[in-house]
N, C-alpha and C positions, 0 to 999 in steps of 0.2 A: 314490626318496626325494627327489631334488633336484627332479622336477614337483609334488609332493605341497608340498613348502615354498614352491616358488614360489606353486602353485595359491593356499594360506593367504595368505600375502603379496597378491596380487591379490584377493582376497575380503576382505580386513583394509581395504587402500584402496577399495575402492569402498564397502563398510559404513561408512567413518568421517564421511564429508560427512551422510549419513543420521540416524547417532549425534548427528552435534552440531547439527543445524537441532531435535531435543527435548530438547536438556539446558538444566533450567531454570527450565521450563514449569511444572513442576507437574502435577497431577491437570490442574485446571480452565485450559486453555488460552486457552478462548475466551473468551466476552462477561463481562463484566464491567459488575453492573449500577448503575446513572445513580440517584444522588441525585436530590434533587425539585430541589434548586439548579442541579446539572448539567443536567437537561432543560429549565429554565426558562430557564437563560443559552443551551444550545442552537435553543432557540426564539425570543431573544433574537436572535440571529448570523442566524437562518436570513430573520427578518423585515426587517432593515436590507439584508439582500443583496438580499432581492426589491426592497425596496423604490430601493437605488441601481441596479438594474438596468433598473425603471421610470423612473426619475429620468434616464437616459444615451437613453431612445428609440430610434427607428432609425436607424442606422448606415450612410451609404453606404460599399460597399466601396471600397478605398483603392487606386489600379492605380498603381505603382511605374514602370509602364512607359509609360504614357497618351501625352508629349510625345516618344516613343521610335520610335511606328510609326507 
């Protein structure tokens, strides 16, 4: 009887991290779909990025240690 209730006990804790990573969720977990606003401001972010990243060119690497060896 006392392996039997331990056993439950040990099968109660490992099932509960499980349990609570879906409570909440709902049916539909996943994707969640993007207004025409959301995808335009998305495209919006995604165009200023390329473009400061054009904007910054090449980069020499930066050696920390250079006047060291």
């Amino acid at each position: 009887m006392r392996t039997v209730v331990t056993a439950l006990a040990v099968l109660a804790v490992l099932i509960a991290p499980a349990y609570a990573q879906g409570r909440g969720k709902g049916r539909h977990s996943g994707a969640q779909q993007q207004t025409a606003e959301q995808k335009q401001k998305a495209a919006e972010t995604d165009k200023a990025y390329k473009a400061a990243l054009d904007r910054m060119g090449d980069q020499q690497k930066f050696d920390p240690w250079t006047h060291m060896r």
